[in-house]
N, C-alpha and C positions, 0 to 999 in steps of 0.2 A: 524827638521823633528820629527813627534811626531804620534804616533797611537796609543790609549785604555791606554791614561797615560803614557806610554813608551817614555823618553826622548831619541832618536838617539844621537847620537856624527857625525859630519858633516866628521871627520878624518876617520873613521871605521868603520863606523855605529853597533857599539855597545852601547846598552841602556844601560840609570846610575841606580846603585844599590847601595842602598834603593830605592825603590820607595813607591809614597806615597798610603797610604790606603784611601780609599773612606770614606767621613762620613759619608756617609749615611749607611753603611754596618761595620759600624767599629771593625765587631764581624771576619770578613773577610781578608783574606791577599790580599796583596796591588791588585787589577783588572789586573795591569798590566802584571802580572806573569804569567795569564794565558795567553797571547799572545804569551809568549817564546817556544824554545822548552823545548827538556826534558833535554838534555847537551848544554849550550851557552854562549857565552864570553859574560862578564858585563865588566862596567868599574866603577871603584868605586874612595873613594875618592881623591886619590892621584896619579888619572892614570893611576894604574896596571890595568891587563885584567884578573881577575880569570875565572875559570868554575863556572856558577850556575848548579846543579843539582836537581831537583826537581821532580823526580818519586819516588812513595815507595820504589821500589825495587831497581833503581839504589844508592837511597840514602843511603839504608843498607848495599850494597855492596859498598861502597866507605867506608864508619863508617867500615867495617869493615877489610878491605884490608890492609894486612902489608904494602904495598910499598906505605902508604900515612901515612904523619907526621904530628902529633898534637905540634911540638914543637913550641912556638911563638919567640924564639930567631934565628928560620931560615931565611935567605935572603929569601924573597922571600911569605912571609906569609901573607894572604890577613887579614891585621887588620881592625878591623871596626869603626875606626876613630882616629884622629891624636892622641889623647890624650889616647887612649887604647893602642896604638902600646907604648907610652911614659911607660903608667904604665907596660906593659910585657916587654919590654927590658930596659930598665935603673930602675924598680923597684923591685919588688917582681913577682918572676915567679914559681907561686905553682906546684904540682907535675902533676895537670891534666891537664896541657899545656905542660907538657916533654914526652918525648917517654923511652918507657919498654927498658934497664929494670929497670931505676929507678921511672919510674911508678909503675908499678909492685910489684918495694919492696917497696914505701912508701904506697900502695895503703894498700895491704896486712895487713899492723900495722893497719889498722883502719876495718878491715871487719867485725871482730867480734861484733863491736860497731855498726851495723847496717843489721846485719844479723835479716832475719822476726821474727824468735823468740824473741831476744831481744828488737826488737819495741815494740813487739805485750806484750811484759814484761812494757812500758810504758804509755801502751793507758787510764788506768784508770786514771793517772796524765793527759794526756794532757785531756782527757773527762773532768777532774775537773776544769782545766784553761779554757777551753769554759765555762763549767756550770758558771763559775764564772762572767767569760764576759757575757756571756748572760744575767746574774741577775741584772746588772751593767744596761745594754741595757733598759732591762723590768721595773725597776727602774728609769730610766731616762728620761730625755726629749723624747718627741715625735714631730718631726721628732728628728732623730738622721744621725751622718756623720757615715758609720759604718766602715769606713777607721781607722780612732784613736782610735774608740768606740773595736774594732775586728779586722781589716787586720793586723794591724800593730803589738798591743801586743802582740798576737798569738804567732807567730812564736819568738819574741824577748821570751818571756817566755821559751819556745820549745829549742829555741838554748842555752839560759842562764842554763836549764836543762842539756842537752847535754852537754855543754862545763866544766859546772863549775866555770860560772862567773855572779857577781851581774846584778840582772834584772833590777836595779835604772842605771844603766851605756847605760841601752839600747837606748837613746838619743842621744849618741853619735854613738853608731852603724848607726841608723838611718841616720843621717846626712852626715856620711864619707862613707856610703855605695853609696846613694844617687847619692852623687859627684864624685865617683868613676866609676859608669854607667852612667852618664849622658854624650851624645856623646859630648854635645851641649858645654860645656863647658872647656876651657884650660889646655893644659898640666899640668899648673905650677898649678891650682886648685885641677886637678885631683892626681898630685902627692904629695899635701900638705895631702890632706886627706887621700893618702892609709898612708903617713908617721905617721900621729896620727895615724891610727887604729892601722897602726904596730907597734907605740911604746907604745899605748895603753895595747898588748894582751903582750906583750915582759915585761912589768912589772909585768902582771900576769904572766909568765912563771916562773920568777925570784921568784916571793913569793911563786911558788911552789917548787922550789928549796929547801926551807928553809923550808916550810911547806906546803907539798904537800893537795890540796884542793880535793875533791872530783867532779866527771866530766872528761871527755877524758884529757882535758891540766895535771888536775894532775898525771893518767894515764901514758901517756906518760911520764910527767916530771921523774916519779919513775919507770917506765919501761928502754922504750926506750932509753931517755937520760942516762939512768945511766948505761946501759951493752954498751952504744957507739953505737947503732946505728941511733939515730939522733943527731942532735947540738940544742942548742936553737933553733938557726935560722931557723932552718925546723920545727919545733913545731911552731913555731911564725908564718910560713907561711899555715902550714896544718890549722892551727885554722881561718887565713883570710880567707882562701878558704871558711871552711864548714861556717863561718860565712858570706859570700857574697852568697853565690851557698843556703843558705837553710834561708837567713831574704826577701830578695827581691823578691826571683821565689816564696814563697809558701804566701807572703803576696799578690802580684799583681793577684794569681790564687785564692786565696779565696774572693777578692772582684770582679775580674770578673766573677769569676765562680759563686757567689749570683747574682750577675746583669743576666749572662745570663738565670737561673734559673728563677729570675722575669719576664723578659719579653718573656720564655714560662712557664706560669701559670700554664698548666696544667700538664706540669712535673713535675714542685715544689708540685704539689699538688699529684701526683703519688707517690715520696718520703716522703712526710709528712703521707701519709697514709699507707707507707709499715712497715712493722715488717722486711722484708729478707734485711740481710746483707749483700747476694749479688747484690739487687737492687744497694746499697749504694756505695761498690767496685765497680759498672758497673757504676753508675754515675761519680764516679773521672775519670773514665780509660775513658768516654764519654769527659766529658769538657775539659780533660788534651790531647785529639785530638785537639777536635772544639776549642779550646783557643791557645794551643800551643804557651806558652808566649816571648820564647825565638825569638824572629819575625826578627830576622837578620843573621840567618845561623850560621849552626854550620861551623867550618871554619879550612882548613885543606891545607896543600901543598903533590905536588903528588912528590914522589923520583923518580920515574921509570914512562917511559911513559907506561898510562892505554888509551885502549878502551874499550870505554862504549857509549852507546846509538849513534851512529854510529860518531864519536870524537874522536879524538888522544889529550889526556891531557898529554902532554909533560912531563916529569922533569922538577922542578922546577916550574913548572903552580899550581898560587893558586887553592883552590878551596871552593866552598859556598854550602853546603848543606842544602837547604829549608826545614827543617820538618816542618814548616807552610803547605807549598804544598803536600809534604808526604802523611803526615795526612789527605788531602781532596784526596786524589788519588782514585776515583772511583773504581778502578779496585781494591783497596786494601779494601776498605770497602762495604759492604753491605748499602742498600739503596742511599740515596743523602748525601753524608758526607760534602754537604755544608748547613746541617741542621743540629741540637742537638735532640739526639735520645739517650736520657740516659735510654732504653732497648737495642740498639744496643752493638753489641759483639765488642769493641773498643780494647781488653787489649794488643793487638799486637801495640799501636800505637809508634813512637818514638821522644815521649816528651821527653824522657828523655836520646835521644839520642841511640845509637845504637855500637855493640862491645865492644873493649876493656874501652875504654872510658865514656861509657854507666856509669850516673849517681849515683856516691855510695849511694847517700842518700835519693833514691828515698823510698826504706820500709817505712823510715821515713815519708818523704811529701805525700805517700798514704794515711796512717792512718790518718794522722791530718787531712786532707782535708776528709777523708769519716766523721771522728769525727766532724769536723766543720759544714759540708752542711748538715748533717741529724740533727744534732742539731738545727742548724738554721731554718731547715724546720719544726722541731716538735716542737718547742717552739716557734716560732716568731705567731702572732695571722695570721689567714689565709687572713685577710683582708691588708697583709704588703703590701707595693706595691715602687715604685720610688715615693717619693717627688719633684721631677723636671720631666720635660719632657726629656723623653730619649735621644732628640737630645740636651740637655744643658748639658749633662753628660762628665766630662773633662776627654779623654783617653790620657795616655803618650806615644802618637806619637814617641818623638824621645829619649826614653831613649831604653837604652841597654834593659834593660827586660820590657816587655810591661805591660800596667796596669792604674788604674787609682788614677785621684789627689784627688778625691771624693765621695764618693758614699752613699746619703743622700734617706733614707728611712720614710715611714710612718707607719701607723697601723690603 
């Protein structure tokens, strides 16, 4: 039984989640979603029945409600594919998958490192790593892919800043990140590669030991580590996190977010010719709705039974928070926010998650991405445009964080 892309289950008639996205609209979450209600049992891959929840407001009040747990070593936690659930319980389980309060205390060691002031202390470095890419771009072939050319070293640079570790090493990030999201692919692949990254980051912990490097790891190594309150081993994992949470979300949104950009021209062409830096801020907080990369729920178990949108979410009952759907919530934004309106007022949206939870290193991925797209707008010649036709554009369907394999431009 099947209606608007919704596959039934013939046992319960509950629809399977993921569902797939329309190509023809692939800027869009999946069609089917909007057939659901606002609170509704999915069945996902392994048979459990979570709640999806997919209103703005219901989904900020679940993100932020004590009596729901982020921990992924509970029974009962809707993982998003066989080989995810592998890597969070028998691998590395960082601190933004536990619950407070040792969320809280590990979160704490790292805020200073990402408080606005302090980004806003890095913007002329990262300004110069775009300038650089850009020159690299302007310089080079015409068409160019500007995945390799820009999405990708961006952020590899950015984190290599941040952390404290060689940006010739970022090949290797790439690759175990990669395999590490990818649903599609086997436990035993997915766990080979978080074990390089983390024996990877675990050698550079050790030479800061000995001689502490400049960057958060050596920070920690000569903070934290040595008054006792972390071990290697949580230094090794805090660095996986911000290296997985800030190479793959802020590369997949800079080359989506230049694709969406392209195919409304006349917006790219609104930014190329503003001076206000609040245009620029309102376009990140604009496409980091309309994009909203993380396209498979933020994912949570309820401890206590909650009512919400006329639902009883048991204890114990997973739970899928849509901010894909969030995000287009009519009610929550102004205009059709199944349009790109980078004048509309977006900066309430939650890309970046919502509560206690709510993403540390967003200061961070703002700035870069306002540095990136205005850059990109004022120095690309006005005449850029796609080198393929939009529909041969390869989007990553079914990786963890949404984005694409390509994206070849002209001039």
């Amino acid at each position: 039984m099947r209606f608007e892309g919704v596959e039934m289950t013939d046992s319960n008639q509950a629809p399977a989640y993921p569902m797939p996205r329309a190509r023809a609209c692939p800027f869009d979450p999946p069609p089917g979603l909007t057939e659901l209600e606002s609170v509704q049992r999915v069945r996902i891959w392994d048979g459990s029945m979570p709640w999806l929840v997919k209103g703005y407001d219901d989904s900020r009040r679940i993100l932020s409600d004590p009596r729901v747990s982020n921990d992924v070593r509970r029974e009962g936690y809707p993982h998003t594919s066989e080989p995810f659930k592998a890597l969070r319980t028998k691998g590395v389980v960082t601190f933004d998958r536990m619950d407070s309060p040792e969320h809280e205390r590990q979160r704490r060691m790292l805020t200073k490192d990402f408080m606005v002031k302090h980004i806003e202390q890095m913007r002329p470095k990262l300004q110069h790593y775009v300038d650089e890419l850009m020159d690299a771009i302007l310089a080079g072939p015409n068409p160019v892919d500007l995945v390799p050319a820009l999405a990708l070293p961006l952020p590899g640079l950015v984190i290599c800043e941040l952390l404290g570790v060689p940006f010739a090493d970022t090949a290797l990030f790439q690759r175990c990140v990669s395999r590490m999201l990818n649903t599609k692919l086997s436990p035993e692949v997915v766990m080979d590669a978080s074990k390089e990254l983390h024996d990877y980051l675990e050698n550079l912990v050790r030479a800061s030991e000995t001689e502490p490097a400049d960057g958060l790891i050596g920070r920690l190594v000569s903070n934290q580590m040595a008054n006792g309150e972390l071990t290697r081993t949580q230094i090794v994992d805090m660095s996986l996190l911000l290296l997985m949470a800030g190479y793959d979300t802020s590369s997949n949104m800079i080359s989506l977010g230049i694709l969406a950009l392209l195919q409304n021209p006349d917006q790219l062409a609104d930014l190329r010719e503003s001076d206000d830096p609040a245009l620029t801020a309102n376009t990140v907080e604009e496409l980091l709705r309309y994009l909203t990369v993380l396209h498979m729920g933020r994912r949570r178990l309820a401890m206590e039974d909650i009512e919400l949108g006329g639902q009883t979410i048991r204890a114990g009952d997973g739970i899928i928070v849509l901010s894909d759907m969030a995000n287009r919530d009519n009610t929550a934004f102004a205009g059709d926010p199944n349009e790109l309106d980078i004048h509309r007022d977006a900066r309430h949206n939650v890309a970046f998650g919502f509560g206690v939870h709510q993403c540390l290193g967003q200061p961070l991925a703002r700035v870069e991405l306002q540095i990136v797209y205005s850059t990109f707008a004022k120095r690309m010649p006005s005449t850029v445009k796609l080198a393929i036709p939009f529909e041969d554009v390869k989007f990553q369907f079914d990786a963890q964080i949404y984005g694409l394999d390509s994206l070849p431009v002209t001039w």
